[in-house]
C-alpha positions as CSV (number, residue, x, y, z in Angstrom):
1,X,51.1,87.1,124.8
2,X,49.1,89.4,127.1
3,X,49.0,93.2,125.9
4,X,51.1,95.7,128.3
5,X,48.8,98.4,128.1
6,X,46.0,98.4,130.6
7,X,42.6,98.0,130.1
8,X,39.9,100.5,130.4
9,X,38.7,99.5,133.6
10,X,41.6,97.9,136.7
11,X,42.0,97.2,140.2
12,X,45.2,99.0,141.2
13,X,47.7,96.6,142.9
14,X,49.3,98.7,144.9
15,X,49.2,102.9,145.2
16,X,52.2,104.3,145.2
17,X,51.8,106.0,148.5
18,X,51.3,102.5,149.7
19,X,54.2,101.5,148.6
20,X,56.1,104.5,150.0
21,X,55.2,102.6,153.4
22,X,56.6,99.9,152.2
23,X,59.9,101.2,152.1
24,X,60.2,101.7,155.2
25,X,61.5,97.7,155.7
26,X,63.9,98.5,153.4
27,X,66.5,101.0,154.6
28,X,66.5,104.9,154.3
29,X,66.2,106.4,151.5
30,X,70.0,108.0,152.0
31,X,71.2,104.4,152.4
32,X,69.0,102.6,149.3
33,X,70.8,105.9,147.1
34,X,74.4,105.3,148.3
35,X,74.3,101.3,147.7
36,X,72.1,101.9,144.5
37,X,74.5,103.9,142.5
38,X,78.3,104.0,141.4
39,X,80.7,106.3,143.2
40,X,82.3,108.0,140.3
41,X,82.2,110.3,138.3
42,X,82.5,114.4,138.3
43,X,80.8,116.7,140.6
44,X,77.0,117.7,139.5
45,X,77.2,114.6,136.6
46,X,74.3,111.9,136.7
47,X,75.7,108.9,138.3
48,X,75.0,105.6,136.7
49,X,72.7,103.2,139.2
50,X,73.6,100.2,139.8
51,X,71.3,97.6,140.1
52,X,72.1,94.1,142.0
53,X,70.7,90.7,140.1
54,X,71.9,87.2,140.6
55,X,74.0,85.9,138.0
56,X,72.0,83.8,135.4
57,X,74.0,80.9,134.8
58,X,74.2,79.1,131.4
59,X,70.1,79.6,130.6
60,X,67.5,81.7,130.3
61,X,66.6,85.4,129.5
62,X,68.7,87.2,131.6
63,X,72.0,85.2,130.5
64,X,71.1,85.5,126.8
65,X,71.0,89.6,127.5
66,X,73.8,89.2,129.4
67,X,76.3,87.7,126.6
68,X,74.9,89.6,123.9
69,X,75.1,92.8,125.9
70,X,71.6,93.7,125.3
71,X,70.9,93.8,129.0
72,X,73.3,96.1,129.7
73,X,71.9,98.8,126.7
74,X,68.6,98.5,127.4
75,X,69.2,99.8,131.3
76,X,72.2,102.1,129.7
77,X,69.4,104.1,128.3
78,X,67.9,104.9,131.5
79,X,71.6,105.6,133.0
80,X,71.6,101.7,134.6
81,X,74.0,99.4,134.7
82,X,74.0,95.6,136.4
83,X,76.2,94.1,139.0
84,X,75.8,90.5,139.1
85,X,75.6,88.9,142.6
86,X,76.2,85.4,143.9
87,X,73.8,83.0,141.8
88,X,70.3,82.4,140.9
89,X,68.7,80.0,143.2
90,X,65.7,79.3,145.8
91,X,64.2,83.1,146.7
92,X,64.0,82.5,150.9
93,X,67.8,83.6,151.1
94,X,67.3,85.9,147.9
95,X,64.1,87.7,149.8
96,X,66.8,87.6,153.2
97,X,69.3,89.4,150.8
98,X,67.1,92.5,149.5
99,X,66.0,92.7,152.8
100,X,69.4,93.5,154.4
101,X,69.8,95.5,151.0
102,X,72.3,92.9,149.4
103,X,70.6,92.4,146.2
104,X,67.8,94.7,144.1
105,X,66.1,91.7,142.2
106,X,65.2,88.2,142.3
107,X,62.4,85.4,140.8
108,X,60.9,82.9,143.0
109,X,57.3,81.6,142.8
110,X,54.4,82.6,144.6
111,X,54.5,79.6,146.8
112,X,57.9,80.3,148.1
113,X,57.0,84.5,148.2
114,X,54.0,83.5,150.7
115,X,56.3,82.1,152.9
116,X,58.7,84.6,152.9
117,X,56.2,87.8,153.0
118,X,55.0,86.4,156.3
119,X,58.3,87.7,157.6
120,X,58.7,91.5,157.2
121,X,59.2,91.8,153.6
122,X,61.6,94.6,152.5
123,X,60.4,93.7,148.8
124,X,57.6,94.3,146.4
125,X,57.0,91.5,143.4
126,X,56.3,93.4,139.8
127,X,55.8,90.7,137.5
128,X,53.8,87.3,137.0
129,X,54.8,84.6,134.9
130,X,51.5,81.8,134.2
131,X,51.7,78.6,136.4
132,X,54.1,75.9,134.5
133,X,51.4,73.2,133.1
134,X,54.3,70.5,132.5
135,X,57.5,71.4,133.6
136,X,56.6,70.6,137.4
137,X,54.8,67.8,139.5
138,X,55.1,65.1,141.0
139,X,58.0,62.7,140.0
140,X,58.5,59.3,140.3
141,X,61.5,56.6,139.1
142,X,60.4,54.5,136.0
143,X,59.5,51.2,137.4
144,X,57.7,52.7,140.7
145,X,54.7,51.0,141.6
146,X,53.5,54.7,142.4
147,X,50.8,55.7,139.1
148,X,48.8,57.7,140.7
149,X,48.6,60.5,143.7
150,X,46.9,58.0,145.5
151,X,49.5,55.3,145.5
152,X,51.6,57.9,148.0
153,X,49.6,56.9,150.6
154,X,52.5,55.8,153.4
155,X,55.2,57.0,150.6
156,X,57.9,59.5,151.5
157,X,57.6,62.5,149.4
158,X,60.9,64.9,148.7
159,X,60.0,68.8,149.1
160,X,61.6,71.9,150.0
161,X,60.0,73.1,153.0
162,X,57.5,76.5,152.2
163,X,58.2,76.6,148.4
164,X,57.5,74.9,145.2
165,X,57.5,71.1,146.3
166,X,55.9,71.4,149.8
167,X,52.6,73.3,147.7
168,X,52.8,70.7,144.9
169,X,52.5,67.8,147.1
170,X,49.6,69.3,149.4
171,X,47.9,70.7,146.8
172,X,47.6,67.1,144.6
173,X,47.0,65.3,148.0
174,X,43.8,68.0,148.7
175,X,42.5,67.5,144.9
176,X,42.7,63.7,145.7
177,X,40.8,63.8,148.9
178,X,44.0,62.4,150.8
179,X,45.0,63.8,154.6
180,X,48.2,65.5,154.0
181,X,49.4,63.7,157.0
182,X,48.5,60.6,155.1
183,X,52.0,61.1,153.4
184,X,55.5,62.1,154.7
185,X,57.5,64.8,153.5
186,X,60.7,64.7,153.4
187,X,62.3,68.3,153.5
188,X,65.4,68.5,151.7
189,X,66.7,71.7,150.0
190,X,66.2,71.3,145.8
191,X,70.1,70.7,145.2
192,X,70.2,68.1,147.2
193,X,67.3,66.0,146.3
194,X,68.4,64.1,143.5
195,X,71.2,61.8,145.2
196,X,68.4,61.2,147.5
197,X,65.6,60.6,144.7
198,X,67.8,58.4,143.1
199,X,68.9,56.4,145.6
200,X,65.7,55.3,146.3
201,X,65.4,57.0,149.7
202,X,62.4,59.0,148.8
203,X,59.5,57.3,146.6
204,X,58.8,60.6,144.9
205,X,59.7,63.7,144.8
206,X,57.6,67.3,144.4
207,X,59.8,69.3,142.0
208,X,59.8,71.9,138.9
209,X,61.1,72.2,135.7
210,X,65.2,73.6,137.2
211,X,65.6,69.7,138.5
212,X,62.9,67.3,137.1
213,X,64.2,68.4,133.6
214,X,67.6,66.7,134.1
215,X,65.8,63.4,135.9
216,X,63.4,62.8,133.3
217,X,65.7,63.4,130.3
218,X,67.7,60.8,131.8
219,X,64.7,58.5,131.3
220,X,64.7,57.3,135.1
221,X,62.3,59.3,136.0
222,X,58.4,60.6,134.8
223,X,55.7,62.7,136.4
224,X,53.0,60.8,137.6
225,X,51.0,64.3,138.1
226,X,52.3,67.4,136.2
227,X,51.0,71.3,137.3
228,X,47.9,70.6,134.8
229,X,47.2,67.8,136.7
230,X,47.4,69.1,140.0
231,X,45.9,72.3,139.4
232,X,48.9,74.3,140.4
233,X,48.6,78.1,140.8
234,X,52.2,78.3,141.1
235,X,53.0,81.6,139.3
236,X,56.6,82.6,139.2
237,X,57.4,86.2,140.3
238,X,60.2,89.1,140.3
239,X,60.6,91.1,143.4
240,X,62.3,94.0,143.7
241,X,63.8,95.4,147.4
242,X,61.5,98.8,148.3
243,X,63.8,100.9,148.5
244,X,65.3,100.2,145.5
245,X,62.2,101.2,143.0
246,X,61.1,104.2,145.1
247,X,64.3,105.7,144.5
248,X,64.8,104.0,140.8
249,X,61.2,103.9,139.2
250,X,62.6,104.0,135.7
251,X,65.2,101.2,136.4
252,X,62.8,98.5,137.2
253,X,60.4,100.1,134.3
254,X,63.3,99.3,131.8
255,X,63.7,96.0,133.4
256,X,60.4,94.8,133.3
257,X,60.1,95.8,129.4
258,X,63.6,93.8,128.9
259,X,62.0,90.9,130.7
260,X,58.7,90.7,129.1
261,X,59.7,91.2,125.4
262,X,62.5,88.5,125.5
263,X,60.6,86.1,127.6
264,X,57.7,86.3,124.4
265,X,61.2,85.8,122.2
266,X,62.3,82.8,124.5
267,X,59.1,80.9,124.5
268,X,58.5,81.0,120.5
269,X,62.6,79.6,120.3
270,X,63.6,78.1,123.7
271,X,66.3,76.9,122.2
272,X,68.4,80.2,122.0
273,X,68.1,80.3,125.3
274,X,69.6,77.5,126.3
275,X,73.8,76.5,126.5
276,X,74.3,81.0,126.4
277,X,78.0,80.6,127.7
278,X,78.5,76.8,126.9
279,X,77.2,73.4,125.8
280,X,79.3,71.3,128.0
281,X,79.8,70.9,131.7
282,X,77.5,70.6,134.5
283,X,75.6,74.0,133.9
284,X,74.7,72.3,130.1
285,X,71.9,70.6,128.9
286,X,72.3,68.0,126.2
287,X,70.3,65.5,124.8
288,X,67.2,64.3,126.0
289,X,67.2,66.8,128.3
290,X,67.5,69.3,125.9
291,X,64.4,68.4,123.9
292,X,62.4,68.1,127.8
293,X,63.7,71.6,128.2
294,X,62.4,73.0,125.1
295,X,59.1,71.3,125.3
296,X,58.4,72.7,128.9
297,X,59.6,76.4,127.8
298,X,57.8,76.0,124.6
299,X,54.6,75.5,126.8
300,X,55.6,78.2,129.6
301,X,54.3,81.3,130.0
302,X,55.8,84.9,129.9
303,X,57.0,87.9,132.4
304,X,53.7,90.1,132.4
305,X,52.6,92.4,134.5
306,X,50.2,91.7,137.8
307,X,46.8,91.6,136.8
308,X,43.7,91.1,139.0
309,X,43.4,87.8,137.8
310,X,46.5,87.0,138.7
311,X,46.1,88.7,142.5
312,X,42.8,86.1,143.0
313,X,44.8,83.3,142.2
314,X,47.5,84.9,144.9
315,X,45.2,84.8,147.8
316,X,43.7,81.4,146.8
317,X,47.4,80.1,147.4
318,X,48.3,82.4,150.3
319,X,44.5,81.1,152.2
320,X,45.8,77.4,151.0
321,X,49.1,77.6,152.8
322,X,47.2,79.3,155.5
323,X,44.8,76.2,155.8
324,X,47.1,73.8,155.3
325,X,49.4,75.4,158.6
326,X,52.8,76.1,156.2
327,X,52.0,79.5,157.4
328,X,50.8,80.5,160.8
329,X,47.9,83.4,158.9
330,X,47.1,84.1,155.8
331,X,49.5,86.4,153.8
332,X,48.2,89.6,152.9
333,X,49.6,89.5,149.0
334,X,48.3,92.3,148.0
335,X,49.8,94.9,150.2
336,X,53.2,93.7,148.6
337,X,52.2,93.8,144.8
338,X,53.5,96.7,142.3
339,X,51.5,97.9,139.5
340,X,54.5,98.2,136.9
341,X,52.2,99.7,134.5
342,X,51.1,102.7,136.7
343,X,54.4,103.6,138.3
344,X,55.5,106.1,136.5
């Protein structure tokens, strides 16, 4: 686990007069206080803020704290409390839902935060979580004749359009020396790949751990080239809407120390983490899967904060997607990053 506390010597991510700026895509202050905090109460008492996260589902850090109501004290201490809304999924509608100030947090990789920073961002990201090394890639059906990224030559390749897949493929097609238009994508949205996977309308398919976890536990499916392999710098990310931490510093403080001391709990016993509301049904994993599961989470990486490292690694994706024409100029990352250790 990376330490929290900074080191001696740091590049500051981003100043908070900077991010004061920022703001300013995100609503007035007056509006970002009224939707951030609960009407009740007496006259002249503190008001409890209320902070707006997509539901977990059946996995993961936030679902755990959720069930065992340690979520709810940690942000009770600094006078917080969570409304859960919709459901976790891909971060271009999240990213359009803090930016018409419908929701205060969301996770989404870097890849898919690129893309959606080139549009008027009304959102800062405060944490980095290490590239997956195993849990995403490449993915073929046992029995393809497809065993290396150069057998996709003329293939069709499954990806969602800006995000995750679309990086994956174009980034194993540059290591490999192959033309991206050498290969065809395919863009389908995540959900609705496997039916198409499976069917054998695609030959492959550019996906992470959420979908390939279920295909390859089902032994029909394997990675011909995993993030390792690749050479991914696909970090995942939270983002929090501007107006939300300039008015609620401490809130996303509390949040991030939540996140990065149960995500250090979740990696050393995945399996905790895993089936938090139920072990059967479509939101469970079982079997095979299970043990895929664990094994990819066992390898993961944990919520830390953005490190200068870390923001190098940014622009090399952001000057990838730029070259590669999934985005029309290079993002300027940086102007969008939050030093969660300096912001109070």
């Amino acid at each position: 686990m990376r330490p929290v506390t900074p080191p001696a010597a740091r590049t500051a991510l981003v100043a908070l007069a900077a991010l004061a700026t920022l703001t300013a895509c995100g609503g007035s202050p007056a509006a970002d206080s009224a939707a951030g905090r609960d009407g009740g109460g007496a006259k002249g008492a503190k008001e409890t803020v209320t902070i707006r996260i997509p539901d977990p589902g059946n996995a993961g850090v936030l679902a755990r704290g959720k069930k065992d109501g340690s979520l709810d004290k940690a942000l009770a201490a600094v006078g917080a409390k969570v409304a859960w809304t919709g459901s976790a999924g891909p971060f271009a509608p999240a990213a359009q839902a803090m930016n018409a100030d419908q929701l205060d947090i969301a996770t989404g990789s870097i890849t898919s935060g690129v893309t959606s920073l080139s549009q008027s961002p009304g959102f800062v990201f405060f944490t980095a979580t290490a590239p997956d090394p195993v849990g995403e890639g490449i993915l073929v059906r046992e029995g393809s004749d497809i065993d290396s990224v150069e057998d996709l030559v003329g293939r069709k390749v499954a990806v969602n359009k800006g995000g995750t897949g679309e990086y994956l493929l174009l980034k194993a097609l540059a290591k490999a020396g192959i033309p991206a238009g050498k290969v065809e994508r395919v863009y389908l949205r995540p959900d609705q790949t496997a039916a198409v996977f499976n069917a054998g309308q695609v030959d492959a398919w550019a996906v992470w751990s959420t979908y390939a976890v279920a295909e390859i536990g089902s032994g029909k499916a394997h990675f011909v080239a995993d993030g390792t392999a690749i050479g991914s710098d696909n970090y995942s990310l939270n983002a929090v809407r501007s107006g939300f931490v300039k008015e609620h510093p401490e809130v996303v403080e509390a949040l991030y120390a939540y996140l990065h001391d149960n995500s250090a709990k979740e990696k050393r016993d995945p399996a905790a983490y895993l089936n938090v509301f139920t072990d059967a049904g479509p939101t469970a994993v079982n079997g095979k899967a299970k043990e895929v599961q664990i094994a990819f989470t066992g390898k993961s990486g944990t919520v830390d904060p953005i490190r200068p490292e870390d923001i190098k690694r940014f622009e090399t994706v952001a000057g990838f997607y730029a070259d590669q024409k999934v985005t029309p100029n290079k993002v300027d990352i940086a102007a969008h990053l939050l030093d969660i250790e300096k912001l109070s």
